[in-house]
DRENBAKE-192991 format. One line per field, with one value per residue: residue in one letter; z negated, x, y of N, C-alpha, C in turn. Coordinates in steps of 0.02 Angstrom, whole numbers, padded with zeros to 5 digits. Layout:
! DRENBAKE-192991
resn = [A / ...]
nZ = [Z / ...]
nX = [X / ...]
nY = [Y / ...]
caZ = [Z / ...]
caX = [X / ...]
caY = [Y / ...]
cZ = [Z / ...]
cX = [X / ...]
cY = [Y / ...]
***
This chain:
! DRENBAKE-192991
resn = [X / X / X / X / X / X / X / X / X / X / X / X / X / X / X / X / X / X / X / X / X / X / X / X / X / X / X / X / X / X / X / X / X / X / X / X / X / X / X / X / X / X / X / X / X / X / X / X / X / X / X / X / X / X / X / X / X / X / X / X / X / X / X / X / X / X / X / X / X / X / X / X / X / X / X / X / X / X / X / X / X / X / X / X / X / X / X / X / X / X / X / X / X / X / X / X / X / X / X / X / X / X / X / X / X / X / X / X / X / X / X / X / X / X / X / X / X / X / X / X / X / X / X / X / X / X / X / X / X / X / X / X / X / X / X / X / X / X / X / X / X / X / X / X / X / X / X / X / X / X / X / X / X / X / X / X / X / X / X / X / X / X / X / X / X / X / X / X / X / X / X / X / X / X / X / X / X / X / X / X / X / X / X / X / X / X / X / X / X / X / X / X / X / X / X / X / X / X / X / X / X / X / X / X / X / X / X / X / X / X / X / X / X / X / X / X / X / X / X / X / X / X / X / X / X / X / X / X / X / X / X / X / X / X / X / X / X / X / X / X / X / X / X / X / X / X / X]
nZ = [-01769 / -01603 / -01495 / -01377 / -01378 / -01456 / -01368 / -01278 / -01352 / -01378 / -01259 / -01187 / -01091 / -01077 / -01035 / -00862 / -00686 / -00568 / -00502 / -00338 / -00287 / -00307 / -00359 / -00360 / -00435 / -00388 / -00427 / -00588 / -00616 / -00526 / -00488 / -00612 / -00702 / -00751 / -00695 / -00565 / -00531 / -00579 / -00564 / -00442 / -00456 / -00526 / -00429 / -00326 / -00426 / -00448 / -00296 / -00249 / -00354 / -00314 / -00391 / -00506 / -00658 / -00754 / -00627 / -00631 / -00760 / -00764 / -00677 / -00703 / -00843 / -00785 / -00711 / -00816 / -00857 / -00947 / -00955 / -01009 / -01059 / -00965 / -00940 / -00900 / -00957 / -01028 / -00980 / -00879 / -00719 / -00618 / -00667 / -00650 / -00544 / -00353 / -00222 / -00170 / -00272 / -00377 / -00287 / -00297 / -00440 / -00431 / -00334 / -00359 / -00418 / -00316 / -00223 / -00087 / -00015 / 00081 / -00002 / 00102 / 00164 / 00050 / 00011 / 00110 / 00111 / -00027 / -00004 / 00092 / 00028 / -00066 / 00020 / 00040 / -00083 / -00157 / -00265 / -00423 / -00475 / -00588 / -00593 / -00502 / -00360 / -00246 / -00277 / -00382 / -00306 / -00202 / -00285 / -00330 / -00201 / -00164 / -00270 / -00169 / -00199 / -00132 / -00080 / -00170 / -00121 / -00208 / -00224 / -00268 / -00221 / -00063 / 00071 / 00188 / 00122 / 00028 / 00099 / 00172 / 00043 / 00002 / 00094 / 00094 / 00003 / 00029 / 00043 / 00103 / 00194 / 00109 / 00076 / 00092 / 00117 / 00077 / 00026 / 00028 / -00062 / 00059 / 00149 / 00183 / 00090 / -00040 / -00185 / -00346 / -00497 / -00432 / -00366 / -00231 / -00144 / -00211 / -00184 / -00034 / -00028 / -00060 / 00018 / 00138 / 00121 / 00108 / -00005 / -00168 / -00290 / -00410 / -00396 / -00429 / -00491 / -00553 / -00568 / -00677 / -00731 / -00804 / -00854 / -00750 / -00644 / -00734 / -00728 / -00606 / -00560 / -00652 / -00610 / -00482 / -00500 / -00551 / -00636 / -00752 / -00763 / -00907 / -00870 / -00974 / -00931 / -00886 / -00931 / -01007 / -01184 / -01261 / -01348 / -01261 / -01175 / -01185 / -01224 / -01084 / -01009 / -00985 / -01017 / -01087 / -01043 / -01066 / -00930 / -00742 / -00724 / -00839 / -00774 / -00696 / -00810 / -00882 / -00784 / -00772 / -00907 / -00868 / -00787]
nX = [00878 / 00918 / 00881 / 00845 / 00808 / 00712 / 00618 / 00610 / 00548 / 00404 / 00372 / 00398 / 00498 / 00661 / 00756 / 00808 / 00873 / 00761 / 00636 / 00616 / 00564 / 00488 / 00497 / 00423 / 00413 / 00334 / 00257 / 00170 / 00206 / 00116 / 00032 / -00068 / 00028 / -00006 / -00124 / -00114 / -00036 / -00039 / -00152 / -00103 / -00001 / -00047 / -00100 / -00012 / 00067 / -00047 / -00032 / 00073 / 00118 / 00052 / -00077 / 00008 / 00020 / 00110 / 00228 / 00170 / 00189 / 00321 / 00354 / 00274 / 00352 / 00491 / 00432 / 00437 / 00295 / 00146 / 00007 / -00105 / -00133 / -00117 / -00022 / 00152 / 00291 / 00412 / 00518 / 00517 / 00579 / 00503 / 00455 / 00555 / 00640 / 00715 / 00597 / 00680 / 00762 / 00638 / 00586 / 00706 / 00718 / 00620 / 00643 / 00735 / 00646 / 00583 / 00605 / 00559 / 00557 / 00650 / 00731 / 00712 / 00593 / 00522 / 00529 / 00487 / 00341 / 00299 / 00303 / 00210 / 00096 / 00087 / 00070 / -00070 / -00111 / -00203 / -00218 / -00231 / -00252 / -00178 / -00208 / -00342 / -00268 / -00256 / -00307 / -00224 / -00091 / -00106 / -00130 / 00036 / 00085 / 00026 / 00095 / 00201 / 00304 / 00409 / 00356 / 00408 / 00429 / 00507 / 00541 / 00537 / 00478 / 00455 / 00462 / 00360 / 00247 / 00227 / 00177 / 00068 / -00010 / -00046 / -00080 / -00221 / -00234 / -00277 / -00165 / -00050 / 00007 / 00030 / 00147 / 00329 / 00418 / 00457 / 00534 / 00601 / 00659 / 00702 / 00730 / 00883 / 00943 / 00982 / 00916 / 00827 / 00904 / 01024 / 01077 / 01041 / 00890 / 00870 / 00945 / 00950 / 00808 / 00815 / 00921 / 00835 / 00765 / 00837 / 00881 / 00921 / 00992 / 00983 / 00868 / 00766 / 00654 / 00657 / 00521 / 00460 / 00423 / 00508 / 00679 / 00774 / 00698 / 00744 / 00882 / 00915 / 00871 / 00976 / 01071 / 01097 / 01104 / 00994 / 00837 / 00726 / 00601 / 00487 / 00339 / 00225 / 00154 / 00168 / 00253 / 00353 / 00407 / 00391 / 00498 / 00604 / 00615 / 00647 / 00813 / 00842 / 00777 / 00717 / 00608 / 00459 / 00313 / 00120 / 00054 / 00057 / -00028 / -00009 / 00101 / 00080 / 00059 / 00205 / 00272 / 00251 / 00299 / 00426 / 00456]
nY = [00431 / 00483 / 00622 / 00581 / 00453 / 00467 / 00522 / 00415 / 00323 / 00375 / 00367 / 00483 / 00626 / 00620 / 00763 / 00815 / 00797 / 00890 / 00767 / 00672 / 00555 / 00413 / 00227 / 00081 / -00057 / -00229 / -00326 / -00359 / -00216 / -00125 / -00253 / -00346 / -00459 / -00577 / -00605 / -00611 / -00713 / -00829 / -00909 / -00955 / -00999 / -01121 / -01189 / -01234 / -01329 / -01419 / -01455 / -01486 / -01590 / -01701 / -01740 / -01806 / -01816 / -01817 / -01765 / -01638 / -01581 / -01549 / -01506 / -01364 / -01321 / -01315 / -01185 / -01108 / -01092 / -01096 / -01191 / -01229 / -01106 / -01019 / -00929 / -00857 / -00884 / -00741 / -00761 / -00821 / -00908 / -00851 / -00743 / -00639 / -00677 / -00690 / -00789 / -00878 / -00921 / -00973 / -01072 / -01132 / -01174 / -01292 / -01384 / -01478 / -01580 / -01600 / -01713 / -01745 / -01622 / -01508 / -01365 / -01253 / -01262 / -01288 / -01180 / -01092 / -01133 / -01076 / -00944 / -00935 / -00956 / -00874 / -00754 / -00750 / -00723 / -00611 / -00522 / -00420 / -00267 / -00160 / -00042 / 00069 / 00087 / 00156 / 00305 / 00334 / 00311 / 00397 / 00520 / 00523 / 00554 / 00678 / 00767 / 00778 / 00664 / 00536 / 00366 / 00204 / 00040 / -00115 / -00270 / -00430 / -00523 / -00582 / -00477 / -00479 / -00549 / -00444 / -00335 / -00396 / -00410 / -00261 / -00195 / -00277 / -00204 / -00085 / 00013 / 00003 / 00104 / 00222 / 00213 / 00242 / 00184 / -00018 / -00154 / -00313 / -00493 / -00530 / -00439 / -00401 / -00304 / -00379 / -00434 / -00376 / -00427 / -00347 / -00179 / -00156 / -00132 / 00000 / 00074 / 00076 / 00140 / 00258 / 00311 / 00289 / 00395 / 00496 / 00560 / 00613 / 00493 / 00526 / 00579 / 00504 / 00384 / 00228 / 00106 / -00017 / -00183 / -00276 / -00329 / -00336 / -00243 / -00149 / -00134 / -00152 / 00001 / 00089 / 00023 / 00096 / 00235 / 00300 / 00345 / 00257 / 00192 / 00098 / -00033 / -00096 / -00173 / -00299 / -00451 / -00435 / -00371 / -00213 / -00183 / -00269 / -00213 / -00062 / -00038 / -00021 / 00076 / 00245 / 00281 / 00216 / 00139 / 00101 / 00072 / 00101 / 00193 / 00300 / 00359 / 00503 / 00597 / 00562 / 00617 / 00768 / 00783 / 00757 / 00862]
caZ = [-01699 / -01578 / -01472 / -01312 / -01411 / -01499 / -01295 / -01240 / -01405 / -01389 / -01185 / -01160 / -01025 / -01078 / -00972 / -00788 / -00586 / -00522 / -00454 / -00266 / -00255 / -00361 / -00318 / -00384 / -00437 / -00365 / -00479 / -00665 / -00618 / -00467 / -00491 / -00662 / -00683 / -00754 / -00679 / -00486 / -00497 / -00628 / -00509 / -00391 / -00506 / -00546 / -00368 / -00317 / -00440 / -00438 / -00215 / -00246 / -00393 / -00292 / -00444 / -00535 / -00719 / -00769 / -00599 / -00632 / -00818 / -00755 / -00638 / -00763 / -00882 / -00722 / -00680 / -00874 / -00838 / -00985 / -00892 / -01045 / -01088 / -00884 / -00921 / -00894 / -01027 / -01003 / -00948 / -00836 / -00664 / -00581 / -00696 / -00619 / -00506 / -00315 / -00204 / -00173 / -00357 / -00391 / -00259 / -00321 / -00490 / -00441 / -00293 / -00388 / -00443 / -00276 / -00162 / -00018 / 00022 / 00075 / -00034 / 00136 / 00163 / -00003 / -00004 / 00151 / 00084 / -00096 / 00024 / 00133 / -00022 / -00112 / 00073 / 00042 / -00128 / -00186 / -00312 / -00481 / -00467 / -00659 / -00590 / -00442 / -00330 / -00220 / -00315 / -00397 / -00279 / -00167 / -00323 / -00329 / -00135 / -00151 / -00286 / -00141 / -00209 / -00098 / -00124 / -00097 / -00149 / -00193 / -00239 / -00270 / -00182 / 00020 / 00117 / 00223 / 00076 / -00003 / 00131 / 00171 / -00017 / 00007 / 00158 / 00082 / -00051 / 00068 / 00000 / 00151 / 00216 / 00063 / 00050 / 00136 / 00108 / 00077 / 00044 / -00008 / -00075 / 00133 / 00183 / 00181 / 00027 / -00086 / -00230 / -00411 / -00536 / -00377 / -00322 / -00148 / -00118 / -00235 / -00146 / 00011 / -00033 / -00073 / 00083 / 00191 / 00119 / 00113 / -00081 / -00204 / -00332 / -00484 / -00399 / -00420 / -00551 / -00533 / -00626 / -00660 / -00795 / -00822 / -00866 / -00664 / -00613 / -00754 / -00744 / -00529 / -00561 / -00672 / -00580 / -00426 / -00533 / -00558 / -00701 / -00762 / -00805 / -00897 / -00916 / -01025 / -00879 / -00863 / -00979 / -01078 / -01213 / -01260 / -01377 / -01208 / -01108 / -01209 / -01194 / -01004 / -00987 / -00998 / -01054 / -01103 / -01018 / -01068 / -00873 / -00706 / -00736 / -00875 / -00760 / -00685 / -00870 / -00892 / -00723 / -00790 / -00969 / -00837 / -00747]
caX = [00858 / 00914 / 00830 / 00840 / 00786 / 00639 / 00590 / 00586 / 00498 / 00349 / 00344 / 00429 / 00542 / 00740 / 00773 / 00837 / 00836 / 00698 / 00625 / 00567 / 00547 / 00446 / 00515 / 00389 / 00426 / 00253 / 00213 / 00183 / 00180 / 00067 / -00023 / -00059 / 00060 / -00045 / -00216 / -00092 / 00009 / -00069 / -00176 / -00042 / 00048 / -00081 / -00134 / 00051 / 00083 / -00058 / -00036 / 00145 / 00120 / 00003 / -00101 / 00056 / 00015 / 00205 / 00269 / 00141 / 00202 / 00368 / 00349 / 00245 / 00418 / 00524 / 00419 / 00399 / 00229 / 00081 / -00049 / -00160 / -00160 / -00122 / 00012 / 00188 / 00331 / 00437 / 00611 / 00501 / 00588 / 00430 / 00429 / 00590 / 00667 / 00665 / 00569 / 00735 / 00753 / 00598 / 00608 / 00763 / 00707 / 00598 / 00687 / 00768 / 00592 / 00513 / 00663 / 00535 / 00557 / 00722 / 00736 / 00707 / 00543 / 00460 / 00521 / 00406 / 00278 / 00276 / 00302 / 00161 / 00033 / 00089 / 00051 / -00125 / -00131 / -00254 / -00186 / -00255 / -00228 / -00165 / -00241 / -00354 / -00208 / -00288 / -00289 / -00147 / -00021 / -00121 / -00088 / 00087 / 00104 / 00004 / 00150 / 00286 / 00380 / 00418 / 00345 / 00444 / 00437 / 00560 / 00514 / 00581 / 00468 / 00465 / 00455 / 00309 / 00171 / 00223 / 00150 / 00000 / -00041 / -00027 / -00117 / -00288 / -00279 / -00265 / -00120 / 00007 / 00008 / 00062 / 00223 / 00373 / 00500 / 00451 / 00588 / 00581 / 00736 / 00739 / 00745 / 00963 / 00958 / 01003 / 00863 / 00843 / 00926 / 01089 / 01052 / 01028 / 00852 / 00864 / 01026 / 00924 / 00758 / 00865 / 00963 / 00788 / 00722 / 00866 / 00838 / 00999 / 00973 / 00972 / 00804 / 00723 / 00623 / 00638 / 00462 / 00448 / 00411 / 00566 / 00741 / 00806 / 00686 / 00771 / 00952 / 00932 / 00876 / 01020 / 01140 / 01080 / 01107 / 00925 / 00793 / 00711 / 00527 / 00467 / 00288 / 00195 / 00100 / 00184 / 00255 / 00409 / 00372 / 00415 / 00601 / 00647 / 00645 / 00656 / 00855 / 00872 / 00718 / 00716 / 00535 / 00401 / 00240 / 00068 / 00061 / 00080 / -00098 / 00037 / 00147 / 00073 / 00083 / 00257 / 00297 / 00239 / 00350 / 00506 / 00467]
caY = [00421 / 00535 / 00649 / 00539 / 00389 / 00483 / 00535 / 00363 / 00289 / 00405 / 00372 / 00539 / 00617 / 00672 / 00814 / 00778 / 00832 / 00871 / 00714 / 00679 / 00478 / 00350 / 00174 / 00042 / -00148 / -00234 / -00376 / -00328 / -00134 / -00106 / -00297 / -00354 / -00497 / -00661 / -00599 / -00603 / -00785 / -00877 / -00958 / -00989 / -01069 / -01167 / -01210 / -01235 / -01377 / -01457 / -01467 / -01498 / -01634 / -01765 / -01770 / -01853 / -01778 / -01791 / -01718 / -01574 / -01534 / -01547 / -01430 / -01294 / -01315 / -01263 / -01114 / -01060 / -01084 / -01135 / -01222 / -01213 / -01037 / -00994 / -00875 / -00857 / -00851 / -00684 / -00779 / -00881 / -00856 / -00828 / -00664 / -00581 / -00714 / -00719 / -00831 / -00942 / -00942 / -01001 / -01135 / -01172 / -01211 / -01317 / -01412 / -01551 / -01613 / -01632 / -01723 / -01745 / -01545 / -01457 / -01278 / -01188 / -01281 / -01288 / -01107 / -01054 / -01172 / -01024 / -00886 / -00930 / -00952 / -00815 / -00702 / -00769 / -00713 / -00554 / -00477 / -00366 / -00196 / -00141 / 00034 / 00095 / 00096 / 00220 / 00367 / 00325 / 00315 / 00467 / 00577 / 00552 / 00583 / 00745 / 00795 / 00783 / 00633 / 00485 / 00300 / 00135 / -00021 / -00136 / -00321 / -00498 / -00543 / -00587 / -00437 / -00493 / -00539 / -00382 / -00280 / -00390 / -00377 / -00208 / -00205 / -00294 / -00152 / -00023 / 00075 / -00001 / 00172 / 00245 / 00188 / 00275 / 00105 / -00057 / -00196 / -00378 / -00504 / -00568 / -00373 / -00361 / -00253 / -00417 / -00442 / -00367 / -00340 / -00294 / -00108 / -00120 / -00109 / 00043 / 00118 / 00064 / 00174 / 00321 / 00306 / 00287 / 00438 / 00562 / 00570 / 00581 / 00436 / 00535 / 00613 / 00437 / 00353 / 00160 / 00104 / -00079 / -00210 / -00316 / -00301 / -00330 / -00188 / -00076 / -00142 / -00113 / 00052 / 00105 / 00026 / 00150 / 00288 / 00333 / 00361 / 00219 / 00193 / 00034 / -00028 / -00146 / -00233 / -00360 / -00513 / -00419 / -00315 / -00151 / -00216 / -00287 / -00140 / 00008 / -00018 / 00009 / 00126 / 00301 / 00281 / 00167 / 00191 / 00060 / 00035 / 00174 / 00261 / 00354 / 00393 / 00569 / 00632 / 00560 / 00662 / 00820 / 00806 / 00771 / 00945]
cZ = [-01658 / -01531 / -01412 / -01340 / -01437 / -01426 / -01287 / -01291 / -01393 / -01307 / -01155 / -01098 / -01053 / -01020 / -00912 / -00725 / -00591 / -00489 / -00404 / -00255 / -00314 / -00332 / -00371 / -00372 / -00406 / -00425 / -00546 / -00680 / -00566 / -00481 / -00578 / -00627 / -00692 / -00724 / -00590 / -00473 / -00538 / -00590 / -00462 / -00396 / -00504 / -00492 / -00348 / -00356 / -00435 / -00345 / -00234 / -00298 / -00357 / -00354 / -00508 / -00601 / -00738 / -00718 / -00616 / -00695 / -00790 / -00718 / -00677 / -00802 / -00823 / -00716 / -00753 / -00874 / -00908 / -00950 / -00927 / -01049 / -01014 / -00879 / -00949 / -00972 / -01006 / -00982 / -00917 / -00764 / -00624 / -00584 / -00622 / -00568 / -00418 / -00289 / -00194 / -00246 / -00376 / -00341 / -00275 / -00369 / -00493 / -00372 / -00317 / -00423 / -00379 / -00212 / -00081 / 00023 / 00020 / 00066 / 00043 / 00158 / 00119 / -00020 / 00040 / 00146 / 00027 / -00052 / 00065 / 00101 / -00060 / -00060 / 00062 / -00044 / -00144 / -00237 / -00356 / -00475 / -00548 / -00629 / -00508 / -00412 / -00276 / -00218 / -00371 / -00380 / -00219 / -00199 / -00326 / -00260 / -00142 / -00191 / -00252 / -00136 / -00147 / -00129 / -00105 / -00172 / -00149 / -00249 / -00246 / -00241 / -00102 / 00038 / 00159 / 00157 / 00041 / 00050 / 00160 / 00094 / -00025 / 00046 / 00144 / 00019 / -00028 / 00044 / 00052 / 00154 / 00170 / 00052 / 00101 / 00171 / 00072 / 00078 / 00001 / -00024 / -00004 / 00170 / 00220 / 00150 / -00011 / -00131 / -00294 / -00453 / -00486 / -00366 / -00259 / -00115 / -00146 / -00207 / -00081 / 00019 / -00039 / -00012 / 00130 / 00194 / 00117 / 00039 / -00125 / -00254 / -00407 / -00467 / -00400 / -00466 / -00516 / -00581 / -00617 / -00740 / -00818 / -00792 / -00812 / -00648 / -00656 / -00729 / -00652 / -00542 / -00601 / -00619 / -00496 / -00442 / -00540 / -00618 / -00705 / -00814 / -00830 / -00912 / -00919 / -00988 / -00863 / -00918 / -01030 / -01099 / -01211 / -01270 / -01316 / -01184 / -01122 / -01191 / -01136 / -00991 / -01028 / -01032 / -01044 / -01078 / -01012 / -00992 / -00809 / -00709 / -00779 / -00836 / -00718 / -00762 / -00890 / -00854 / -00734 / -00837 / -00919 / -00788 / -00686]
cX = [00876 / 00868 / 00802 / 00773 / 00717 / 00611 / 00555 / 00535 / 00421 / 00324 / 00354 / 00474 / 00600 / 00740 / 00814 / 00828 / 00785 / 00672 / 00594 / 00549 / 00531 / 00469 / 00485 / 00444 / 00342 / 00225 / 00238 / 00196 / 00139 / 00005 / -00008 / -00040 / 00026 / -00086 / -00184 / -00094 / -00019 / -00109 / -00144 / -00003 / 00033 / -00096 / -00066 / 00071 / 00038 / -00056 / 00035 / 00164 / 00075 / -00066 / -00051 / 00046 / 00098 / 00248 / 00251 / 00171 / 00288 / 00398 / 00344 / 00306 / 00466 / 00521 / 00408 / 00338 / 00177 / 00020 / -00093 / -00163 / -00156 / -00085 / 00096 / 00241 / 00384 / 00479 / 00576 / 00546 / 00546 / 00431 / 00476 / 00630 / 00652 / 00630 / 00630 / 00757 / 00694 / 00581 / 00651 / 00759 / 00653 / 00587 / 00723 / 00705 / 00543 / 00567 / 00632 / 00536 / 00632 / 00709 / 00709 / 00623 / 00500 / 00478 / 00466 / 00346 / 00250 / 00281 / 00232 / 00090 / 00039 / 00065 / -00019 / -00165 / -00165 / -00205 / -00225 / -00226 / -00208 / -00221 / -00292 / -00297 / -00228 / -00259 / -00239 / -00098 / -00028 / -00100 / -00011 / 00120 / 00079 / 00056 / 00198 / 00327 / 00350 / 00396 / 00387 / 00443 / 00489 / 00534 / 00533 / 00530 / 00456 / 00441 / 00364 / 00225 / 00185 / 00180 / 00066 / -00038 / -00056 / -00082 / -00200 / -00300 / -00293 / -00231 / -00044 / 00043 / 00045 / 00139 / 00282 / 00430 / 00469 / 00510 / 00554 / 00653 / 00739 / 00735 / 00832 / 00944 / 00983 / 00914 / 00875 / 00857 / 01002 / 01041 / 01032 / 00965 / 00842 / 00912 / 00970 / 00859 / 00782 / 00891 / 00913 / 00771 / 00779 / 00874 / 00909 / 00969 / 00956 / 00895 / 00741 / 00730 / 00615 / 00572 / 00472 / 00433 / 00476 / 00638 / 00787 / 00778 / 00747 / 00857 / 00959 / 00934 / 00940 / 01071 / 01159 / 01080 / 01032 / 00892 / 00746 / 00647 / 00497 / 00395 / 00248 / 00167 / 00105 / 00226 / 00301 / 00356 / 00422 / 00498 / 00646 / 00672 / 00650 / 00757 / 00894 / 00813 / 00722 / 00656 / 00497 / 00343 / 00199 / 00062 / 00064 / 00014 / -00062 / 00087 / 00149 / 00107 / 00165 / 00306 / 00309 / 00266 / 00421 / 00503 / 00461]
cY = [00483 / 00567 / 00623 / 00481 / 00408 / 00490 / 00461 / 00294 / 00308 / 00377 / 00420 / 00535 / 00665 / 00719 / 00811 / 00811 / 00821 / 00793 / 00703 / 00607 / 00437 / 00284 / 00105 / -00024 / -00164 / -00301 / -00357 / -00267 / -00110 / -00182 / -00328 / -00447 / -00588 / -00660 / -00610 / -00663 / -00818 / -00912 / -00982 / -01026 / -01119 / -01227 / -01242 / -01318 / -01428 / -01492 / -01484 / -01561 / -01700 / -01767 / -01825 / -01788 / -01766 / -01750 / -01652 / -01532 / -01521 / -01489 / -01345 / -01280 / -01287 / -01209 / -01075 / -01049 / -01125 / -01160 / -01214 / -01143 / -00981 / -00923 / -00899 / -00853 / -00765 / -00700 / -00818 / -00833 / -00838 / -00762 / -00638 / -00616 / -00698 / -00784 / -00879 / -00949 / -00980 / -01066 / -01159 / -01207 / -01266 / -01401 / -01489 / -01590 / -01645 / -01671 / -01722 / -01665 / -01547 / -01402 / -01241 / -01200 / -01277 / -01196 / -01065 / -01083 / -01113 / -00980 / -00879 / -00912 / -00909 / -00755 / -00699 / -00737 / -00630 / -00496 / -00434 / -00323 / -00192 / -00082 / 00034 / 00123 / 00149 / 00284 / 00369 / 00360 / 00389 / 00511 / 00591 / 00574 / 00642 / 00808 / 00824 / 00710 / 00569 / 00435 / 00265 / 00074 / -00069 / -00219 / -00403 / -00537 / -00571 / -00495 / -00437 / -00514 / -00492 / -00336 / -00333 / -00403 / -00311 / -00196 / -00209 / -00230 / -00083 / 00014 / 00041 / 00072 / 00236 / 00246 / 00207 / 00207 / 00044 / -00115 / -00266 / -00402 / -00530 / -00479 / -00333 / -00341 / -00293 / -00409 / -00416 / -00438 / -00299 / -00234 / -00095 / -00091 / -00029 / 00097 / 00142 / 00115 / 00226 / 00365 / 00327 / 00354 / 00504 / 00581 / 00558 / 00518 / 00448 / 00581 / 00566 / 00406 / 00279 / 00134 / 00039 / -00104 / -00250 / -00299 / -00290 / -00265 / -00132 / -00092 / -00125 / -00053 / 00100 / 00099 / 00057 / 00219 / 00327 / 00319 / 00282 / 00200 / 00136 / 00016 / -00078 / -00188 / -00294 / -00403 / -00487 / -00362 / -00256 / -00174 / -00222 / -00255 / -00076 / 00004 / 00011 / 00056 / 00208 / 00340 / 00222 / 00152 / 00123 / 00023 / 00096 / 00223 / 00309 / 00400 / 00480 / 00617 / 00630 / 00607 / 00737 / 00852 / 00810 / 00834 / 00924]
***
C-alpha cells in the first residue's frame, strides 16, 4: 500500500497547498441522505400514482427507491442524479405530465422539504469560516430549494457561493459548478477540497483540479469512493481534524 493510499485508508491528508475553500455537496454530506428524501419519495409517488398500487411500485423501481425499508439504493438516480434526471426517469410512466411540468411539480416539493442535518450545521460550518477558508455549495439539486433549505437551518449566510444544476454551471459529475466556486472566490482549484458522498461529487471535484473529500453519509460506501477521494471521512463533523493533518 503506498503512502498516499495508507493516508486516505485511515481518513488521512497526503500533503498539499495550503487550502482556502471547502466546497460542500448538500444531500448525503450536509443533510443525511434517507432521513432528507425518503419521505418525499414516498409522498411523491403515492400523489403522483392516484393510489394505482402498480403505477406506485413502478415508480419506486424508477427512482431506486424501497418503499418497505424507505431507503434508497446507491445507483438510484435520486442519489446523484439531477432534478431533470429524475423527472426524466420517471416521465414515461406518467404520460399525463410533460418532463418540464412534473419536473417543477419535484422541484417545488422538494423546496418544501426540511432536511436532517448529519451535524449541527451551525457550528460546523462557523468553525470552518473562523479558519479563513471559503464555503460554497454546489448541488444537483435546483438552485432555489438549496438555499431555502439552507435558509430554515440558518446557515444561508454562511455560504460564500451557492449553485444548483439550473445555476449555468452544468450539474455533477461536469466541473463547472466547481470551476464556478473557484472562479467566484478568487481561489486556485488546487486550494479546494470538494467534500461530498458520491462518485459525481468526487469525479467533479477532480476534474476541477481540486482535493477530494468523501463521506459515509450518504448511500455509497467507503469501496465506492475511496478511489476518487483523497480521504474517507464517517461524515463532515471529521472534517476540522482532517483540515488540521492537511496543514
Amino acid at each position: 500500500m503506498s503512502a498516499r493510499s495508507g493516508a486516505r485508508a485511515a481518513g488521512g491528508a497526503a500533503p498539499g497547498p495550503r487550502l482556502e475553500g471547502v466546497l460542500f455537496d448538500k444531500d448525503g454530506t450536509l443533510f443525511d441522505f434517507h432521513g432528507t428524501w425518503a419521505g418525499w419519495a414516498a409522498r411523491m409517488i403515492d400523489e403522483l400514482s392516484l393510489g394505482d398500487a402498480r403505477l406506485g411500485g413502478a415508480l419506486a423501481r424508477a427512482w431506486g427507491f424501497d418503499r418497505a425499508r424507505s431507503r434508497f439504493c446507491p445507483d438510484s438516480v435520486v442519489v446523484a442524479g439531477d432534478l431533470g434526471e429524475v423527472a426524466a426517469a420517471v416521465a414515461p410512466l406518467l404520460p399525463g405530465y410533460s418532463q418540464g411540468r412534473l419536473r417543477r411539480r419535484l422541484d417545488e416539493a422538494g423546496a418544501r422539504v426540511e432536511g436532517v442535518a448529519v451535524v449541527p450545521l451551525g457550528p460546523c460550518l462557523g468553525g470552518l469560516a473562523r479558519r479563513g477558508l471559503r464555503l460554497g455549495l454546489a448541488t444537483n439539486d435546483s438552485e432555489a430549494a438549496a438555499r431555502a433549505q439552507l435558509g430554515r437551518h440558518g446557515v444561508l449566510a454562511q455560504f460564500d457561493f451557492i449553485a444548483g444544476f439550473d445555476s449555468g454551471h452544468g450539474a455533477k459529475p461536469e466541473a463547472g459548478m466547481c470551476r464556478a466556486f473557484a472562479a467566484a472566490c478568487a481561489l486556485a482549484p488546487e486550494r479546494v477540497v470538494m467534500v461530498g458522498d458520491s462518485r459525481h461529487d468526487m469525479a467533479a471535484g477532480r476534474a476541477a483540479g481540486m482535493r477530494t473529500v468523501a463521506v459515509l453519509s450518504g448511500p455509497a460506501g467507503r469501496d465506492e469512493l475511496a478511489p476518487l477521494a483523497d480521504a474517507v471521512l464517517p461524515h463532515i463533523g471529521h472534517l476540522p481534524g482532517w483540515l488540521d493533518a492537511a496543514g
